[in-house]
Each structure stands twice: as structure tokens, then as C-alpha cells.
N, C-alpha and C positions, 0 to 999 in steps of 0.2 A: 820782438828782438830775439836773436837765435844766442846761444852757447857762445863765451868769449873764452878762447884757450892759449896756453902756453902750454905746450909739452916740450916735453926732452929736449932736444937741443944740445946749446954747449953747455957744461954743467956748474952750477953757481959757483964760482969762487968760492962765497962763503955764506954761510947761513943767514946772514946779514942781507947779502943780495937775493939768494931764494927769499927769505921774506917782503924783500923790497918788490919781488916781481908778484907775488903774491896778492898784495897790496896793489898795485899796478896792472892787474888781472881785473880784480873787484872792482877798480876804478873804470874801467872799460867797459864794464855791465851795467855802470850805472852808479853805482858805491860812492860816497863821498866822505873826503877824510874830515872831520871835522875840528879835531883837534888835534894837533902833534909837537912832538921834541926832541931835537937831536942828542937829548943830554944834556945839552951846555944853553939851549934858548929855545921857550916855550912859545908855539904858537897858539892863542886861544881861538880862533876860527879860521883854519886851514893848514894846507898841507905843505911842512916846507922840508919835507924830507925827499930831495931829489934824485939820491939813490941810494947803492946800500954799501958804501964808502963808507972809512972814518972821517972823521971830521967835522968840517961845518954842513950842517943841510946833509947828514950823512947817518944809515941805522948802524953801522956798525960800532956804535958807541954803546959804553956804560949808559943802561937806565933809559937810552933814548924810546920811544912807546908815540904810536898814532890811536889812534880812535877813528874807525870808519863805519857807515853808517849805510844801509839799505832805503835805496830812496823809493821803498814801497807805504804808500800812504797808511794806508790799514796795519801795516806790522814792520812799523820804522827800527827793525832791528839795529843794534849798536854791538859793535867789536872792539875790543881795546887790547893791544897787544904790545907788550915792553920786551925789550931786549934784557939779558943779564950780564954778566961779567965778562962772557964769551958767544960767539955764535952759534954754539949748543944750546944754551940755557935761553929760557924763553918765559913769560905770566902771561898768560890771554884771560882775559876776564869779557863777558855776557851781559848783554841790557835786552829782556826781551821789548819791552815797550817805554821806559821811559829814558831811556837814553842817558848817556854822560855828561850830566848837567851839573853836577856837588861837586862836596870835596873840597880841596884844594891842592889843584892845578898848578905844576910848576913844573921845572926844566928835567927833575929827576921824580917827579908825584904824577902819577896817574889819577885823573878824576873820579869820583866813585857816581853811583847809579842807586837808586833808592830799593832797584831788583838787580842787583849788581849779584851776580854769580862769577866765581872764579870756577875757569874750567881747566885750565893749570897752572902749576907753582902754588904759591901758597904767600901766606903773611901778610901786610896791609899794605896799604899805596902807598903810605909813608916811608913802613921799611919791607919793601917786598923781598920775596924769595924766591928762585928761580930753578926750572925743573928741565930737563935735557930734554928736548923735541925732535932736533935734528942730529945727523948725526957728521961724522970730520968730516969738514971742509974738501970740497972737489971731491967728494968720494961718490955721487949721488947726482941725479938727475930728479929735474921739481916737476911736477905737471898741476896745473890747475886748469878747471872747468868751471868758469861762472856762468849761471844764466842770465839772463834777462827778464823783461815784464812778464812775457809770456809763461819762462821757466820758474816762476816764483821766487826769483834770485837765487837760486838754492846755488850751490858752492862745493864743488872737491877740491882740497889741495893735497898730494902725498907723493913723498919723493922711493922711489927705487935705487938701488946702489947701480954702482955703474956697469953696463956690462949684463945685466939680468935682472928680472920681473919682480924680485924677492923686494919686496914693500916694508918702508923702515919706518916713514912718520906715515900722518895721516891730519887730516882735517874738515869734516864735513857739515854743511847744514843742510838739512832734507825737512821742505816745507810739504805741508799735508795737502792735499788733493782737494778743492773747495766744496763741499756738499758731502765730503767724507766725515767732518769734523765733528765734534759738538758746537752747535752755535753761540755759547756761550764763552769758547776758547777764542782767547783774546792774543794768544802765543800760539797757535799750530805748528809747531816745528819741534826737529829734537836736531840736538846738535853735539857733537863728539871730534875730541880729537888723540891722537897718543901716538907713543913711538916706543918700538921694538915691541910690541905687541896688539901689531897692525891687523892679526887674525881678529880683531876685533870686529874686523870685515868680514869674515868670513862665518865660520861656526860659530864664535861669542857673541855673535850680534844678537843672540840670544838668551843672551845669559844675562842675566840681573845685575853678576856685581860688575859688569863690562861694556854693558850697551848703553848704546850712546843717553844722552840726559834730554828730557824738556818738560813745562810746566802742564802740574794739572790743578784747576779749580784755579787757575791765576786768578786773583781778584776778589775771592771767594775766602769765605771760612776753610779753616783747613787745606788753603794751599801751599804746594810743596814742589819742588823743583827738582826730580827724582827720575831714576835710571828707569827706560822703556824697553822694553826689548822687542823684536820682531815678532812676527807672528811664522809658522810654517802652515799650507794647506794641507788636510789629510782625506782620503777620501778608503771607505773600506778598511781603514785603521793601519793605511798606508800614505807616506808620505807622497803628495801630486809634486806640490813645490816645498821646497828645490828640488831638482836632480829627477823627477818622477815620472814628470810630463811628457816626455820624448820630446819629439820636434813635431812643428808641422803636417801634417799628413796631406797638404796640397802643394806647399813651396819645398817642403826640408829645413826648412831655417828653424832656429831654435826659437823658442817661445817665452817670450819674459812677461813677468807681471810685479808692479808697483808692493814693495814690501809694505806691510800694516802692522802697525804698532797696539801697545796693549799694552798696561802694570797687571800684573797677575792679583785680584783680589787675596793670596797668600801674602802678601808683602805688606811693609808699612803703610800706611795710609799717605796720603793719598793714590788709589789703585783707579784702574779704568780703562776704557779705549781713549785712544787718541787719535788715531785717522790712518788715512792712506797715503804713504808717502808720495813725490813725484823723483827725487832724484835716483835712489838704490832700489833694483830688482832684481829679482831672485827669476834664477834660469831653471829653464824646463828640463834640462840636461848640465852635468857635472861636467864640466870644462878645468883646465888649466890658466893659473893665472899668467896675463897677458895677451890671451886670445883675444880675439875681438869678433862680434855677431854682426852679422848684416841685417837687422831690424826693418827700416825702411830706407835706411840709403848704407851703401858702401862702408864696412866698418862703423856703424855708429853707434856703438857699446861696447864696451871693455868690462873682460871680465877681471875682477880685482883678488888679491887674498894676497895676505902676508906669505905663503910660502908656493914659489911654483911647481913643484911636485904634490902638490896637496891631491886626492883621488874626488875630493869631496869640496870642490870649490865653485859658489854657486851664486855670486853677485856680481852686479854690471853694473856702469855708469856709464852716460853717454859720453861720446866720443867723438874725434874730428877727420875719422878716415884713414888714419896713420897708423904704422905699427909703433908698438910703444920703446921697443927698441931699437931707433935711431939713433 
């Protein structure tokens, strides 16, 4: 199964609908809601959230929250994502493996997960607390890139303001590369999201206290659900990737290769490699964001970073052929 995408387009009404299409992305990859509520009436197995309205069957409600789920047999990832008081504020919370099965589940209660990670907002299912993701209504254009079997489901979602490339939210999971992993990783994925400080993509995808999260020793003594950062290649005690490689030297095209993750044995324990990712790579030459490469078909990568004039902007994600500002 190839990439299911929404891009730009006309731009969400309101964060409410960007999330609805979001959800509605995922679904077309495969993704199944499992559990949801508009607020006012719980469903406990399926999706009755029909768009991103108020109302009944509607996300742009107080408290309303789905749960969808990765229909990959081996790493049945689970998403739970509630709305807050407005269609700024947002709680996404993580199940790497055993999904939103606890708890207690009701019209304004998110289920919990016995490896329940929140990856933003904060406070409990009961009384959650809600953190800003998106930013005013109609101001912003959504894109999301789901894959399919092939693509290990991995998943972008990040909205651009209107009018130009400057990247506001963000939301990714980048599954590891099979035979990169440790075979004992029972989660190969790191998964990250945030807003107004989307260079997360870019240069901090390196940094410790910013790069994105996923599980080491899951299962294990001493496991911990902790920040990974990228790796860069050096070669000669100079940076190859990002930005080092040039292009080509038969076609001209730029050259991308799969980013690799690592915890720095400096840091808390649990430290280690973790694998090769499949969704975000790191380019052989330093582009502007919003460019797009022609990898092996027409535009099929996009180059990403929170700021378009950045000199130093060096990750892509696949793409559907389009400029990204239509």
C-alpha cells in the first residue's frame, strides 16, 4: 500500500476539523478508531465522530477524544487524542503495545493503557489538562502523509500558516527499518509531536531535551520511555549528512538517507541505539523549507523545518508530487 495524503487544500476551519481530517487520513491507511466520544456520548467500540463540527457525532466539543489504532499485527500501536476547551488545546496520549483497554471510559474520560504515555498536555483521564498544538482557526493549512503496510504506518501530520512554508504544529511516528533494530524491541518507533517549536525537525532533532520519544528495553528491567535523538554521519571529522554529501554525481538529484536514532550513553539510563528510521531523512545538500526532491518520482520529498529561510535545513519526508503551497 503506497502513502495516503491530504495536503493543503482549503484550509481547516478549525482545529477541530484539521484534527478530524487527520484522523480521517490515518483511517485510509488502515488505522482503526476504536474507541470515541463527542463529549456528550461514549462510543466503546467505534467511531462516531463524523466530522469536526460541534455538536452531536461532532470533535469540536469540550472533552470529545477518539482512540485509533494501527492495524499492524506485530506493533498494534494505539493514539488517543481529546480535544480541550478550544480548538487550540489538545492531550494526545501513546499505547506502544498494549493498547486502550483500562481505565474508565466515558463521554468526557479517556481510557488509560497499562504503557500509557502522555505526549502532550498533562494531568489524568479524569481531570485532564490541555496544551496549545494548533494554532487560530483558518490561519493554517494541515498536511498529513500516512503510510501503509509497506510504509510501516509511519505518519506526518504538520500544519503551515497560510501563505508560506513556516511550519507551526507538527506530529510524527517514524517506525525503525526491520533488521536495523534490536530484536528484542518490542516498540521500534520514536514518535514526537509540538507546536511553535517545529525546528524540532530540523536542527533539535538532535538534541536530547527536544527529540522526539520512544521505548528502550520495553519489557525489560530498567525500561524507560525516553527522548532519542538523531544521529549525523561524519566522515574525516567532517559532517557527510546533513548538508555534506552533495548531489549525485550521475543524475544531480540530491541524495537522502534514512535518519538513525541513538540515547547517548551520557544521559539517564536507559541509553542505546535504537534503529534506522523509514519516514525522516536527512539530505545530502542544505535546502529551504518547502522545497521538494525528485528522489525516484516527481517531487517525492519534501523538505521540512520550522523556518524557511533557515541556511541549514536538512530533512524530508515523502511526498505526493505537489508544491506545498497551493
Amino acid at each position: 500500500m503506497a502513502y495516503s495524503y491530504d495536503i493543503g487544500g482549503t484550509s481547516p476551519a478549525t482545529g477541530a476539523v484539521a484534527m478530524f481530517r487527520f484522523k480521517a487520513t490515518l483511517k485510509a491507511a488502515g488505522w482503526t478508531v476504536t474507541k470515541s466520544s463527542d463529549g456528550t456520548t461514549y462510543n466503546s467500540s467505534g467511531d462516531q465522530i463524523t466530522s469536526g463540527a460541534a455538536g452531536a457525532n461532532g470533535m469540536a466539543n469540550n472533552n470529545a477524544w477518539f482512540v485509533i489504532k494501527s492495524p499492524s499485527v506485530s506493533f498494534p500501536r494505539s493514539i488517543c487524542v481529546q480535544r480541550g476547551t478550544t480548538n487550540l488545546l489538545w492531550r494526545v496520549k501513546y499505547s506502544g503495545t498494549a493498547g486502550y483497554v483500562g481505565g474508565s471510559p466515558a463521554a468526557a474520560v479517556t481510557p488509560s493503557s497499562t504503557d500509557d504515555q502522555i505526549l502532550f498536555g498533562a494531568g489524568t483521564d479524569a481531570a485532564p489538562t490541555f496544551t496549545q498544538l494548533l494554532s487560530a482557526d483558518n490561519t493554517y493549512k494541515i498536511n498529513v502523509v500516512a503510510g501503509g503496510a509497506a510504509e510501516y504506518y509511519s505518519f506526518m501530520f504538520f500544519t503551515n500558516i497560510n501563505g508560506s512554508s513556516t511550519i507551526t504544529s507538527y506530529f510524527f511516528l517514524d517506525p525503525m527499518l526491520p533488521g536495523t533494530y534490536p530484536v528484542a524491541d518490542v516498540d521500534p518507533c520514536v514518535i514526537d509531536l509540538g507546536y511553535n517549536n517545529a525546528s524540532n525537525l530540523n536542527t533539535n532533532l538532535t538534541a536530547v531535551a527536544t527529540c522526539p520519544r520512544g521505548w528502550l528495553r520495553k519489557g525489560l528491567a530498567g525500561e524507560g520511555f525516553v527522548r532519542i535523538p538523531c544521529l549525523f554521519l561524519f566522515g574525516n571529522s567532517a559532517v557527510v549528512y546533513p548538508g555534506g554529501a552533495g548531489q549525485n554525481s550521475f543524475t544531480t538529484n540530491d541524495e537522502t538517507i534514512p535518519v538513525s536514532y541513538a540515547r547517548p550513553a551520557g544521559q539517564p539510563a536507559p541509553a542505546g541505539w535504537k534503529g534506522v528510521g523509514t519516514l525522516i531523512y536527512l539530505n545530502g545538500v542544505f535546502r529551504a523549507s518547502g522545497d521538494t526532491l525528485s528522489a525516484n518520482s516527481t517531487k517525492d520529498r519534501l523538505i521540512l523545518s520550522a523556518s524557511p529561510t533557515s541556511t541549514a535545513v536538512y530533512i524530508s519526508i515523502p511526498w505526493n508530487g505537489t508544491d506545498l503551497l497551493v
